[in-house]
LUMKOLKE-65049 format. One record per residue: x, y, z of N, C-alpha, C in turn; residue in one letter. Coordinates in steps of 0.001 Angstrom, whole numbers, plus 500000, padded with zeros to 6 digits. Example, Ala and Ser with C-alpha at 12.3 -4.5 7.8 and 13.67 -1.06 7.14 Angstrom:
# LUMKOLKE-65049
+--------+--------+--------+--------+--------+--------+--------+--------+--------+----+
|    n.x |    n.y |    n.z |   ca.x |   ca.y |   ca.z |    c.x |    c.y |    c.z | aa |
+--------+--------+--------+--------+--------+--------+--------+--------+--------+----+
| 513190 | 494310 | 507800 | 512300 | 495500 | 507800 | 513200 | 496700 | 507800 |  a |
| 512850 | 497750 | 507080 | 513670 | 498940 | 507140 | 512900 | 500030 | 507870 |  s |
+--------+--------+--------+--------+--------+--------+--------+--------+--------+----+
END
This chain:
# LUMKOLKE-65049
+--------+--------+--------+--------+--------+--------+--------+--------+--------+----+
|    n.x |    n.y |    n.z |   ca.x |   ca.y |   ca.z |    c.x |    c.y |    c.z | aa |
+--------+--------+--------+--------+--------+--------+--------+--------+--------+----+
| 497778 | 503733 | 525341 | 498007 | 505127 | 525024 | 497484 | 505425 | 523627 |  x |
| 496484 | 506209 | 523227 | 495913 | 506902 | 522007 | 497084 | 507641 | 521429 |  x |
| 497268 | 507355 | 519797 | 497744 | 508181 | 519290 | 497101 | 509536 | 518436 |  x |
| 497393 | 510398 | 519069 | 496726 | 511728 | 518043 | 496098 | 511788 | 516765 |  x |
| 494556 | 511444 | 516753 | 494002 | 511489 | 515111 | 493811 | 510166 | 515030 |  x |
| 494063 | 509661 | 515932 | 493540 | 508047 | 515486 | 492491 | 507181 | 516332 |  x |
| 491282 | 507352 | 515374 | 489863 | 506948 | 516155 | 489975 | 505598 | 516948 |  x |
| 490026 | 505496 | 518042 | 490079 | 503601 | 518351 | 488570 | 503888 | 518778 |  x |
| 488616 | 502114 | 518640 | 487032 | 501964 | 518753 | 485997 | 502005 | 517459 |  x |
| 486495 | 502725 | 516467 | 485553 | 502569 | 515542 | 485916 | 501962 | 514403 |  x |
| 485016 | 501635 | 513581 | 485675 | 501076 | 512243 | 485514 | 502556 | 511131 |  x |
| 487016 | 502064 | 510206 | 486982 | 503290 | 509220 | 486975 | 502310 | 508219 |  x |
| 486288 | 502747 | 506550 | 486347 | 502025 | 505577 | 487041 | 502926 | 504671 |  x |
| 488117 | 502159 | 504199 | 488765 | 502498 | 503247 | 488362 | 502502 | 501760 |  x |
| 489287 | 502934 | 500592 | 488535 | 503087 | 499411 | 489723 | 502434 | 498723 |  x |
| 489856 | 501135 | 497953 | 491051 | 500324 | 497644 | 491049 | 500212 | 495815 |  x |
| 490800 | 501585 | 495267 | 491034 | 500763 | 493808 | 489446 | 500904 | 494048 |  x |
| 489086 | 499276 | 493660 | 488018 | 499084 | 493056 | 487177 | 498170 | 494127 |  x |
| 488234 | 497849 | 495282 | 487828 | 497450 | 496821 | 487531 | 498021 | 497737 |  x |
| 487898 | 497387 | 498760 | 487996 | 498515 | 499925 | 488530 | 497688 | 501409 |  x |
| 488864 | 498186 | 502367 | 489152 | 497620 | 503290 | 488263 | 498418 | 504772 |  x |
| 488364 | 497590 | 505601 | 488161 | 498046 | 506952 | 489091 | 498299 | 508038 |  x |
| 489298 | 499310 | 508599 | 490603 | 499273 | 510063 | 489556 | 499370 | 510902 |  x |
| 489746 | 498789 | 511852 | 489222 | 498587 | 513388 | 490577 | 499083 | 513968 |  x |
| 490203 | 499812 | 515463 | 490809 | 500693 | 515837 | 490214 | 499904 | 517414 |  x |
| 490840 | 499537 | 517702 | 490131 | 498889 | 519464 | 490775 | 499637 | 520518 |  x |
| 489813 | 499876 | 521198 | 490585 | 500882 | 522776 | 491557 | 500063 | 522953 |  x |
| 491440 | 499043 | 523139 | 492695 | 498331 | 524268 | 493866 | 497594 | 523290 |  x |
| 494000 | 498028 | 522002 | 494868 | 497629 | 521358 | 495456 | 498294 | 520467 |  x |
| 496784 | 498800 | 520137 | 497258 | 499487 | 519376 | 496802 | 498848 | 517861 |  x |
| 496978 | 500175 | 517225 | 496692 | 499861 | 515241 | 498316 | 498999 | 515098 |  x |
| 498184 | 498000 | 514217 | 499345 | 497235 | 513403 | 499610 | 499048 | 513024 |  x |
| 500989 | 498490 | 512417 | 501433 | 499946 | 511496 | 500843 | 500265 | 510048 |  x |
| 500415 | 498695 | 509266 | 499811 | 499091 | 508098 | 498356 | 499377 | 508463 |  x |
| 497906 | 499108 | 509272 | 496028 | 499777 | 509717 | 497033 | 501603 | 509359 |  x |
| 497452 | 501965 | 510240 | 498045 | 503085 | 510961 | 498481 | 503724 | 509107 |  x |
| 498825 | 503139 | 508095 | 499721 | 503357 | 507081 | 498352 | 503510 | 506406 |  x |
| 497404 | 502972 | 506035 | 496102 | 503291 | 505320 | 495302 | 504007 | 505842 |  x |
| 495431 | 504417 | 507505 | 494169 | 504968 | 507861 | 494992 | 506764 | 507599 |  x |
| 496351 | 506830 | 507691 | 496922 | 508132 | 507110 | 497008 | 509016 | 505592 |  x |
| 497133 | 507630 | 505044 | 496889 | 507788 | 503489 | 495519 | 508029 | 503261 |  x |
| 494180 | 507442 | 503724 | 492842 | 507396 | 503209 | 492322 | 508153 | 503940 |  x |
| 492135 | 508307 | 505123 | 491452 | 509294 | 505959 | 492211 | 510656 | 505876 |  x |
| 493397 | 510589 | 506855 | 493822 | 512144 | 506672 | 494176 | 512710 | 505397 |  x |
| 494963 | 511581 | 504599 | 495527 | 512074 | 502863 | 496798 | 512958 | 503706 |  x |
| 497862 | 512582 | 504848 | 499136 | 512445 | 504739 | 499835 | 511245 | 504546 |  x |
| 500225 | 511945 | 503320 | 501342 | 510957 | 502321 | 502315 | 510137 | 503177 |  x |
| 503259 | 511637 | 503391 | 504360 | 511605 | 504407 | 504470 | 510489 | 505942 |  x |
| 503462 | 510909 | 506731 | 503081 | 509725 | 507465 | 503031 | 508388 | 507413 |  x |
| 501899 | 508385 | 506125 | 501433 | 506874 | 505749 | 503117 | 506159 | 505179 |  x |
| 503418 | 506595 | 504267 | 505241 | 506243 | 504015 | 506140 | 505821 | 505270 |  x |
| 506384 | 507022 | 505956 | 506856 | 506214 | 507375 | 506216 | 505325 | 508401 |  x |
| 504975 | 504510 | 507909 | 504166 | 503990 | 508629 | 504813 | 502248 | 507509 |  x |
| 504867 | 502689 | 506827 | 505011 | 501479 | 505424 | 506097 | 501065 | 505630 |  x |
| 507059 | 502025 | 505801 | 508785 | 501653 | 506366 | 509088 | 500883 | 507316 |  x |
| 508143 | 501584 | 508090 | 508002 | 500627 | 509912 | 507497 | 499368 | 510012 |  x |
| 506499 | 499078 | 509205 | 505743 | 498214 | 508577 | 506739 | 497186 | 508101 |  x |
| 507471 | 497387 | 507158 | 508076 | 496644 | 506668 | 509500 | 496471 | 506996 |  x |
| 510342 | 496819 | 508006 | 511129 | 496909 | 508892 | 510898 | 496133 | 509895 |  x |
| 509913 | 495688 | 510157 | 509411 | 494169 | 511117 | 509095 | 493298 | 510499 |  x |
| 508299 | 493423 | 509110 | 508147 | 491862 | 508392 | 508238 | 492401 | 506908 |  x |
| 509667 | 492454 | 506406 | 509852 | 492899 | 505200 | 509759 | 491907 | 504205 |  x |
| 508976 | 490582 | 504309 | 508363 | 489897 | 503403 | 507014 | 490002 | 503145 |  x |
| 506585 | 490931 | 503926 | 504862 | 490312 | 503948 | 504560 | 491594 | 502247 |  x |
| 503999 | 490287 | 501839 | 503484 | 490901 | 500183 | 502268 | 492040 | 500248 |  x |
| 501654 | 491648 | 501038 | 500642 | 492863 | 501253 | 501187 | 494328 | 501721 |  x |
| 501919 | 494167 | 501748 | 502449 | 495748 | 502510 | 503142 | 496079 | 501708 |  x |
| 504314 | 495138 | 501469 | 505246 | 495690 | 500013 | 504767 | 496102 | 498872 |  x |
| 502927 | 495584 | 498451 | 502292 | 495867 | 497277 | 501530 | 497285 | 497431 |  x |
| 501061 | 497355 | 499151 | 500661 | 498694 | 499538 | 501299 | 499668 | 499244 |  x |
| 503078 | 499822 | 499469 | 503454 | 500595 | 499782 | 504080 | 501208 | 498214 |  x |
| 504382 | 500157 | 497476 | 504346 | 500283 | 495470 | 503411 | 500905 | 495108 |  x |
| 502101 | 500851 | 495958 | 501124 | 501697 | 495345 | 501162 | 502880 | 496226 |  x |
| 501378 | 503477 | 496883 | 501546 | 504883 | 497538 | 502751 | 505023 | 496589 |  x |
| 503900 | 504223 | 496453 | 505037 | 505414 | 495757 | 504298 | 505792 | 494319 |  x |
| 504322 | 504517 | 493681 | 503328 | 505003 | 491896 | 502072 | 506508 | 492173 |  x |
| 501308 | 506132 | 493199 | 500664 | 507216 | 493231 | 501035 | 508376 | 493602 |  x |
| 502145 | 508355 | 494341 | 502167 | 510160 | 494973 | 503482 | 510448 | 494347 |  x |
| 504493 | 509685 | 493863 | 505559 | 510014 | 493084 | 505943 | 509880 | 491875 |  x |
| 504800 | 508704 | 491286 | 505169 | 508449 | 489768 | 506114 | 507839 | 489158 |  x |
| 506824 | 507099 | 490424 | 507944 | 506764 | 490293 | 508036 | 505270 | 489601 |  x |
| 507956 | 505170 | 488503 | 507636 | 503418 | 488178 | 508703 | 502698 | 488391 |  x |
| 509818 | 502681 | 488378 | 511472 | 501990 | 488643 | 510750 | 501500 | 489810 |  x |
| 510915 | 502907 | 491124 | 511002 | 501958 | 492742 | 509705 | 501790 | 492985 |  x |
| 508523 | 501673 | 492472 | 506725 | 501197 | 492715 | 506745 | 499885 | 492650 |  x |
| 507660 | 500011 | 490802 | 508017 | 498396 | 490387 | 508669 | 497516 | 491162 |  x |
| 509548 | 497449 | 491608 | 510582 | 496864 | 492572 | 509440 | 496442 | 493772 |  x |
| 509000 | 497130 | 494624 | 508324 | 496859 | 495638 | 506907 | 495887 | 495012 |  x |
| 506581 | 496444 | 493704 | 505578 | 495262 | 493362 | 506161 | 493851 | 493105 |  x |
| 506921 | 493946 | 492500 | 508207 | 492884 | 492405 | 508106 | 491606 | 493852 |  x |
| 508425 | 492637 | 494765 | 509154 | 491920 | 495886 | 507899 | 491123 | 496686 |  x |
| 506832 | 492058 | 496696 | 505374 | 491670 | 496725 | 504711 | 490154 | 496322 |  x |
| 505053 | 490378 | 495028 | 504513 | 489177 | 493954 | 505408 | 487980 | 494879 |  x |
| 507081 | 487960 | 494798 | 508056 | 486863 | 494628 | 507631 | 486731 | 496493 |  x |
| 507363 | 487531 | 497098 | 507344 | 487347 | 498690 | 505591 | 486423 | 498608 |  x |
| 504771 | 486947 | 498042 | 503184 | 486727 | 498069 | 503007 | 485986 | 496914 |  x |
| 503018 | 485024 | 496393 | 502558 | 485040 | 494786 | 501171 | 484538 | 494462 |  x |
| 500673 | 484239 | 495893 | 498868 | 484110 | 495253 | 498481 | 485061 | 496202 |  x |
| 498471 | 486058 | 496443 | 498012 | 487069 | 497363 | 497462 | 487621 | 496136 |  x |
| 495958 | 487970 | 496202 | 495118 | 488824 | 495875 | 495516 | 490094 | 495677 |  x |
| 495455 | 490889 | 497014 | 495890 | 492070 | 496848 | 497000 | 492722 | 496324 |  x |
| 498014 | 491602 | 496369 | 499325 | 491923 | 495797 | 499229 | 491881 | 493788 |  x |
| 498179 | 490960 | 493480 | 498519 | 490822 | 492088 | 497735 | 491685 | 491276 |  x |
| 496380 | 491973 | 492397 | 495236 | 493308 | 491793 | 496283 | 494597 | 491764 |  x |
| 497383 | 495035 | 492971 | 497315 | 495925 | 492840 | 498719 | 496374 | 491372 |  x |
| 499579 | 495216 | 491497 | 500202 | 495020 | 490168 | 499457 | 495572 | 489061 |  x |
| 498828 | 494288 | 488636 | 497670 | 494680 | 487607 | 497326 | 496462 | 487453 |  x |
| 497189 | 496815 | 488288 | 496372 | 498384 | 488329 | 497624 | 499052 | 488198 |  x |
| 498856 | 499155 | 488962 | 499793 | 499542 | 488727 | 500425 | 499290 | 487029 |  x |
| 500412 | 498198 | 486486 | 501091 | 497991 | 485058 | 499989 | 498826 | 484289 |  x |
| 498894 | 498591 | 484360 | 497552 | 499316 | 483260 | 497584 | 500667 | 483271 |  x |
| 497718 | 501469 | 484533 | 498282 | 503096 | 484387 | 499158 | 502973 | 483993 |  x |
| 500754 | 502390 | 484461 | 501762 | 502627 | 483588 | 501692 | 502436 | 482147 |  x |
| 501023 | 501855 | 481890 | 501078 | 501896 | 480151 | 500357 | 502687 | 479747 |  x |
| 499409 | 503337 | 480053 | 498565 | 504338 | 479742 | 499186 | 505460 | 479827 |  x |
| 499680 | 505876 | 481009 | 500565 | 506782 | 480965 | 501806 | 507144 | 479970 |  x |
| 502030 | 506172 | 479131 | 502884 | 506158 | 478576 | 503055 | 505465 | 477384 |  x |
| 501930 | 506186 | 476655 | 500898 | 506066 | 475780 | 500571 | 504440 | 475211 |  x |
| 501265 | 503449 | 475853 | 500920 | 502432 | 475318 | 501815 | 501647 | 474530 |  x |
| 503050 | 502362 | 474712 | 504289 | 501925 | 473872 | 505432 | 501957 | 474590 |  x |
| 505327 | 501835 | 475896 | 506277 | 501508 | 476770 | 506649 | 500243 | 476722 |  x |
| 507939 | 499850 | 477486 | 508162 | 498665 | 477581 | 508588 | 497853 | 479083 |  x |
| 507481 | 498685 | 479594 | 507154 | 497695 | 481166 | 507271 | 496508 | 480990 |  x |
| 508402 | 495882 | 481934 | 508189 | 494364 | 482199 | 508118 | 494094 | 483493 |  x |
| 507735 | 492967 | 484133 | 507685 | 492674 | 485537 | 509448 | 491756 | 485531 |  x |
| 510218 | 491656 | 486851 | 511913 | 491082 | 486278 | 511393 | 489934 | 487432 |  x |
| 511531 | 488630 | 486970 | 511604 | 487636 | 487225 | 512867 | 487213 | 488365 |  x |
+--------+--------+--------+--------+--------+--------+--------+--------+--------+----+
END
């Protein structure tokens, strides 16, 4: 069964930071929820969606560091929220701790926060 707005069959490339990713979309196979959680955020640019896609996401494997670091970076970006971005980068790192994506997107996450805040904040990561 096709879900509404969601191309199967083709590949979409995402725009990651300073990466990028690919979703494949196969007729005969449903999207994971995080394909489904980036292809809402990057293609359509609903927030709202992609969030309840991240929830769902992580409501079946609420360790996996890649998703928990995904979803730190949708809250930092669309809410600004550094407390709960942090936390989920947090849980990311201690769930993932050589995951790539999890420590790039840290990294990018701590470097705006301090910028944002002129540089004299006192961001820490909590052990």
């Amino acid at each position: 069964m096709e879900s509404e707005g969601q191309p199967y069959g083709q590949i979409v490339e995402l725009g990651m930071g300073s990466g990028h990713k690919s979703i494949i979309h196969a007729p005969d196979k449903k999207p994971s929820r995080t394909s489904s959680a980036l292809y809402s955020e990057e293609v359509e640019g609903d927030m709202v969606k992609a969030q309840e896609y991240y929830g769902r996401a992580l409501l079946e494997s609420p360790e996996d560091g890649e998703v928990l670091s995904l979803y730190g970076t949708l809250i930092w970006e669309t809410q600004r929220d550094h407390y709960r971005a942090n936390s989920y980068f947090d849980q990311a790192l201690h769930a993932s701790p050589h995951d790539c994506t999890a420590l790039g997107s840290y990294a990018h996450f701590m470097w705006e926060a301090e910028e944002e805040h002129g540089g004299d904040s006192k961001i820490e990561r909590e052990n």
